[in-house]
Every structure is written in structure tokens, then in C-alpha cells.
MOPAC internal coordinates of N, CA, C and O (Angstrom, degrees):
PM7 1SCF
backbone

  N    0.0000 0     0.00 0     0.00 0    0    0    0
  C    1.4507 1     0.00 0     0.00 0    1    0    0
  C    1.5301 1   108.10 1     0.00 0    2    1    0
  O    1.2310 1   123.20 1   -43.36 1    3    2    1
  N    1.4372 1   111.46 1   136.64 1    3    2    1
  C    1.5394 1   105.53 1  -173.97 1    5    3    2
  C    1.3934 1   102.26 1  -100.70 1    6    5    3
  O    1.2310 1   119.76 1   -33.49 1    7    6    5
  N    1.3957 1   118.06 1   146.51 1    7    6    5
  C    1.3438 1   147.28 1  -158.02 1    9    7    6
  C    1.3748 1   104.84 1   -69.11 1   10    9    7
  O    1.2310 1    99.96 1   -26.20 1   11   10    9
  N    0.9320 1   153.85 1   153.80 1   11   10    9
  C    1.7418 1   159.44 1   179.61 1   13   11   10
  C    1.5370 1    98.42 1   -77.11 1   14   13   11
  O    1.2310 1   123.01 1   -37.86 1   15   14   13
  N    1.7512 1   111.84 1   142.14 1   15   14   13
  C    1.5130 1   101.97 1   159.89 1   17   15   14
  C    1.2537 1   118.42 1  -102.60 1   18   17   15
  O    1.2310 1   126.22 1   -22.37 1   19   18   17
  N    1.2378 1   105.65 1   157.63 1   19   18   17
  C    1.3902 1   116.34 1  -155.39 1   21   19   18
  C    1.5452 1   107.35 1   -74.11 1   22   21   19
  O    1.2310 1   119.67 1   -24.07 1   23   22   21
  N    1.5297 1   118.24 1   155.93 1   23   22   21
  C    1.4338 1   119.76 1  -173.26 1   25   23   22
  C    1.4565 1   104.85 1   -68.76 1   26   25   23
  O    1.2310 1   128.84 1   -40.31 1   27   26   25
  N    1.5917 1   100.57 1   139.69 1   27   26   25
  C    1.8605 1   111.81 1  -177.71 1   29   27   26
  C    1.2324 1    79.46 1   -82.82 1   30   29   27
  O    1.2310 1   125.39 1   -43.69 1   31   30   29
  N    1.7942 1   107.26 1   136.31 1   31   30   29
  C    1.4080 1   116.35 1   169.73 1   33   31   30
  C    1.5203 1   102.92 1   -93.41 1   34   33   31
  O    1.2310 1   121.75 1   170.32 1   35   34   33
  N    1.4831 1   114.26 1    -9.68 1   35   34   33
  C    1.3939 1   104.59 1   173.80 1   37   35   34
  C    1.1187 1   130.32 1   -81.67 1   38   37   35
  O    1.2310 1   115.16 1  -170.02 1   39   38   37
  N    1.2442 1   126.78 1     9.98 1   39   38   37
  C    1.7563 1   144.17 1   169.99 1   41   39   38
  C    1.4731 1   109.93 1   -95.62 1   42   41   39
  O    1.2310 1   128.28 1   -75.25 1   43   42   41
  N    1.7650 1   101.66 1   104.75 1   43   42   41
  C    1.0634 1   112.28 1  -163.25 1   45   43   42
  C    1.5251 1   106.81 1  -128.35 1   46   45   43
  O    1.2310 1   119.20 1   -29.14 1   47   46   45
  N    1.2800 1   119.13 1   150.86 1   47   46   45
  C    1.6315 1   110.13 1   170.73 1   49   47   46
  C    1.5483 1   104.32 1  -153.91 1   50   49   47
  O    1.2310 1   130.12 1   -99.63 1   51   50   49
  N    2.0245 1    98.09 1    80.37 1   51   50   49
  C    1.3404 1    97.66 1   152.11 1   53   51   50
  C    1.5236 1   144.37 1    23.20 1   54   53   51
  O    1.2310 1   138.62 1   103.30 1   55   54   53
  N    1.3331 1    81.50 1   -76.70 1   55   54   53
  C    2.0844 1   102.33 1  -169.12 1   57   55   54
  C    1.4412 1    79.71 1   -64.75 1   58   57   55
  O    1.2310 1   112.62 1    96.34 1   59   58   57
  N    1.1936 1   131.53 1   -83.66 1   59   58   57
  C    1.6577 1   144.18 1  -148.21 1   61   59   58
  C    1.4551 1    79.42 1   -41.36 1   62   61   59
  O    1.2310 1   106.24 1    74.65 1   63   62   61
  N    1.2420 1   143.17 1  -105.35 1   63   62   61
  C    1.6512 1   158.28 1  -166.29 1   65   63   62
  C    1.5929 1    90.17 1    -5.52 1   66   65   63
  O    1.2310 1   119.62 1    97.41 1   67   66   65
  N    1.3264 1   118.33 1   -82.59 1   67   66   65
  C    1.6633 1   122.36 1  -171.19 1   69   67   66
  C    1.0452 1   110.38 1   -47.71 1   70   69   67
  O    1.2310 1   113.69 1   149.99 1   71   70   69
  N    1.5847 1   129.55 1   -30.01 1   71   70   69
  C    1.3680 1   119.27 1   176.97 1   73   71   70
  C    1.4916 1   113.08 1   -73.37 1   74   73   71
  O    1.2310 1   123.01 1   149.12 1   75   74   73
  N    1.1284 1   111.83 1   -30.88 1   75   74   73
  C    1.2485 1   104.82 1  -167.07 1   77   75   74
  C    1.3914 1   124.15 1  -105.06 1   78   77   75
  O    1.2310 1   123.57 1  -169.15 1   79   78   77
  N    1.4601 1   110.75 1    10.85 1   79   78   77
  C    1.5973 1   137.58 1   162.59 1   81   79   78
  C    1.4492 1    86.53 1   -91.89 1   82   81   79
  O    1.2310 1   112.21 1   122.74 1   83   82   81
  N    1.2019 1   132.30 1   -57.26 1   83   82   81
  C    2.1566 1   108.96 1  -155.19 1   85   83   82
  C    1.7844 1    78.28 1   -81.53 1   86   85   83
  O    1.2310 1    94.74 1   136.00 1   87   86   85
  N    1.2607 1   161.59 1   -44.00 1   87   86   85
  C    1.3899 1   117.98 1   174.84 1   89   87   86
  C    1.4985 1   129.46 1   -70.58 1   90   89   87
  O    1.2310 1   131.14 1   150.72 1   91   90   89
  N    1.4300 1    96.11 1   -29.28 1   91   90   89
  C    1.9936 1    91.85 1   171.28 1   93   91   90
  C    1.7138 1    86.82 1   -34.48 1   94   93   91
  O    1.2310 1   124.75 1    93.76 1   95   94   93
  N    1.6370 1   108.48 1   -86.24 1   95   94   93
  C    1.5382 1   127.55 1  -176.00 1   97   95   94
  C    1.2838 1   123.18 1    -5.18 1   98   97   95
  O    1.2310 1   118.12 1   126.71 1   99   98   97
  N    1.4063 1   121.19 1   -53.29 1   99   98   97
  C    1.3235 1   162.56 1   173.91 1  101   99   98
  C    1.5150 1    90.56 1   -54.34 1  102  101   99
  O    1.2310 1   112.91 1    95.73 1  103  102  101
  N    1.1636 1   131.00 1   -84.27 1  103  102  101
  C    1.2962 1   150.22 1  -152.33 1  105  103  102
  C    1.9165 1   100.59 1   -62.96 1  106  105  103
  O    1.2310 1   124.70 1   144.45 1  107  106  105
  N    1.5125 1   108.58 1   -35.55 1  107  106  105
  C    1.4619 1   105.28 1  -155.21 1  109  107  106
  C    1.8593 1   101.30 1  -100.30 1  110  109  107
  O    1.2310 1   129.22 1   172.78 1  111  110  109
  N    1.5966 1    99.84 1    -7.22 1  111  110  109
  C    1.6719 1    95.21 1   178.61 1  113  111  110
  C    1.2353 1    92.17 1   -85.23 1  114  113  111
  O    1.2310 1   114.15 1   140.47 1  115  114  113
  N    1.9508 1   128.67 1   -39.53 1  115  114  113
  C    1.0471 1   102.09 1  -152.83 1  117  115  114
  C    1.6537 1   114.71 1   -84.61 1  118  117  115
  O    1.2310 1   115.45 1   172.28 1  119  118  117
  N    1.3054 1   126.25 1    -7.72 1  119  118  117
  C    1.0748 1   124.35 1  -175.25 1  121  119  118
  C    1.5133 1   107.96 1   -81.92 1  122  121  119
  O    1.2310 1   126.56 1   150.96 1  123  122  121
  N    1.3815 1   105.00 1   -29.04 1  123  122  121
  C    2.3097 1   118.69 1   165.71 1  125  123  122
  C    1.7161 1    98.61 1   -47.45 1  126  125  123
  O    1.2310 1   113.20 1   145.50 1  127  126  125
  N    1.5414 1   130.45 1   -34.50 1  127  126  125
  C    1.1479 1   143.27 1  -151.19 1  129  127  126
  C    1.1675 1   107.53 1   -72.23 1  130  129  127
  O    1.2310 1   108.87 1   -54.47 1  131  130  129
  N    1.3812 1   138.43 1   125.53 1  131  130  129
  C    1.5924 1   133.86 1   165.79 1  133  131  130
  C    1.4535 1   105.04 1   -83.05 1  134  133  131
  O    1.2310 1   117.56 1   178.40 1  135  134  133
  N    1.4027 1   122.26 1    -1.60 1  135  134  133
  C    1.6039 1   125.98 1   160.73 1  137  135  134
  C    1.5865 1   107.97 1  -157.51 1  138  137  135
  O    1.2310 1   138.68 1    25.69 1  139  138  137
  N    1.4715 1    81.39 1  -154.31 1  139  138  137
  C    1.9480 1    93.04 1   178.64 1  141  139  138
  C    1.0997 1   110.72 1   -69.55 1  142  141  139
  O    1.2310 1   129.02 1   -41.58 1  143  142  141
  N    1.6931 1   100.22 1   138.42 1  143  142  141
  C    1.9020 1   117.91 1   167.58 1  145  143  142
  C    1.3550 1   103.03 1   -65.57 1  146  145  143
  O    1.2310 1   123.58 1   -67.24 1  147  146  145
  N    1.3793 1   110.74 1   112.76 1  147  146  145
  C    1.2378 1   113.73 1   150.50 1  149  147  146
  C    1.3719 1   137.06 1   -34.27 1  150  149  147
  O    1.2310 1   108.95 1   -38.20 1  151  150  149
  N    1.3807 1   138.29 1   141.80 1  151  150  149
  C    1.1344 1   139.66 1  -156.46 1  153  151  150
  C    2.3427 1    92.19 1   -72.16 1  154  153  151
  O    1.2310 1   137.60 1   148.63 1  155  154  153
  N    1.0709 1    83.50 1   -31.37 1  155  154  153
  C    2.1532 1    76.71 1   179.54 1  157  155  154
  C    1.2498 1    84.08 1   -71.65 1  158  157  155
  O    1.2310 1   115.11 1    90.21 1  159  158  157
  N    1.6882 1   126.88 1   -89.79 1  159  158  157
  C    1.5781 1   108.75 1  -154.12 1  161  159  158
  C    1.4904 1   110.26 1   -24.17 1  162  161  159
  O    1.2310 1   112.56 1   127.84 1  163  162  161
  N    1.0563 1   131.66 1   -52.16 1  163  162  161
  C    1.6304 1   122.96 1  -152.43 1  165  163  162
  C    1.6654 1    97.09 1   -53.65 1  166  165  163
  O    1.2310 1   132.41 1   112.36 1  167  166  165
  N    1.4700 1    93.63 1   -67.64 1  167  166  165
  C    1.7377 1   107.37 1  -166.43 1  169  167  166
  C    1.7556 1    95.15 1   -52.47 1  170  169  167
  O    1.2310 1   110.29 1   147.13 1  171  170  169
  N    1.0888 1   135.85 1   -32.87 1  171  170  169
  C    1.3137 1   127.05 1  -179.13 1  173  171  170
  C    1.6531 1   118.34 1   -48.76 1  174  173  171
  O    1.2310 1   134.86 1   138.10 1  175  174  173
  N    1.7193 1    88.86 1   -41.90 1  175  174  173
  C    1.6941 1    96.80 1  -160.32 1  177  175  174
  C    1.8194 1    97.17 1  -111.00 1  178  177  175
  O    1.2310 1   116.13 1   174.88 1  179  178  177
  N    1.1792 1   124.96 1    -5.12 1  179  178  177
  C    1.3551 1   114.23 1   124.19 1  181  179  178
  C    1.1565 1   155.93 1   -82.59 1  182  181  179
  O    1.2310 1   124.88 1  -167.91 1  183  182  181
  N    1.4078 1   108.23 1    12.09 1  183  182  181
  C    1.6524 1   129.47 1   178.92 1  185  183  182
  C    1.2968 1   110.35 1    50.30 1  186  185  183
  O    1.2310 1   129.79 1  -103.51 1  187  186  185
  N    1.3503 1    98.73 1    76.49 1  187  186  185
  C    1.5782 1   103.36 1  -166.60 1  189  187  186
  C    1.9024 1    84.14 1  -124.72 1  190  189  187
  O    1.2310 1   125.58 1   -50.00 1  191  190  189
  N    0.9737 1   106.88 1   130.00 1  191  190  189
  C    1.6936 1   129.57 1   174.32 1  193  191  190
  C    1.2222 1   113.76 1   -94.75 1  194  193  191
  O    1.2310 1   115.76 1   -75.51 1  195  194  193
  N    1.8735 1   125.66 1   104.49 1  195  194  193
  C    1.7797 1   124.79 1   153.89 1  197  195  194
  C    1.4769 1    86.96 1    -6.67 1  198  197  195
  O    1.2310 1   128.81 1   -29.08 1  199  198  197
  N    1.6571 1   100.63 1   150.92 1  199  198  197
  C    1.4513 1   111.51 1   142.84 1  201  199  198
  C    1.6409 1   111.94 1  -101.92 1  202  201  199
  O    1.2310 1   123.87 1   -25.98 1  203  202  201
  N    1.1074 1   110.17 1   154.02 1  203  202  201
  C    1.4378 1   124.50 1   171.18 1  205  203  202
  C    1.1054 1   116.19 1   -80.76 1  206  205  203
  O    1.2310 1   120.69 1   -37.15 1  207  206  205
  N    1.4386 1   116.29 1   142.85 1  207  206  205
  C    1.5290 1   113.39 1  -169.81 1  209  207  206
  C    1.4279 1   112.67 1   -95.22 1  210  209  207
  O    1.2310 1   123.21 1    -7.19 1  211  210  209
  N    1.0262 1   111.46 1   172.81 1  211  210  209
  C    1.5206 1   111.12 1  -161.70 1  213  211  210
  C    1.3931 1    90.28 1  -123.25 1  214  213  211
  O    1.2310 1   116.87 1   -50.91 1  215  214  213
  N    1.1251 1   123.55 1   129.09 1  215  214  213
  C    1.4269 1   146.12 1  -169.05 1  217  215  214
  C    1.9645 1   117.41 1  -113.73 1  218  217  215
  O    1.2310 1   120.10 1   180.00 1  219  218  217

């Protein structure tokens, strides 16, 4: 039986990684939480920026 090859560590996909660091992230404030994440924490720890209004 031939042996498995080993995972290419060079196959990478960015996006996937960031996604799944801001939910680790996601996951580890809210369980720190004695309630609900506020709608700021979230956008905080998803780097989510006010928009500016357009005038």
C-alpha cells in the first residue's frame, strides 16, 4: 500500500486564513462575553469601518 503524500504547505488561500482568524476571533470574544456582542464589538473585530456620509 502506498503511503499518503504529505500536505503541500504551499497551497494557500489567503481569503480562507482571514476568514477563519476573524471567526476563531469572533468565536473567542464571544464566549469571554457575559452576553451579546454588541453590534461595535463585532464590526471592531471584523474591521469593519463607519461609512462616511456623502454630503
Amino acid at each position: 500500500m502506498a503511503s499518503p503524500e504529505p500536505l503541500d504547505v504551499r497551497l494557500r488561500d489567503q481569503d480562507v486564513l482571514d476568514e477563519i482568524e476573524m471567526t476563531s476571533n469572533l468565536m473567542i470574544a464571544a464566549s469571554a462575553a457575559s452576553g451579546r456582542l454588541s453590534q461595535h464589538v463585532v464590526d471592531e473585530i471584523l474591521g469593519v469601518r463607519p461609512r462616511r456620509s456623502v454630503a
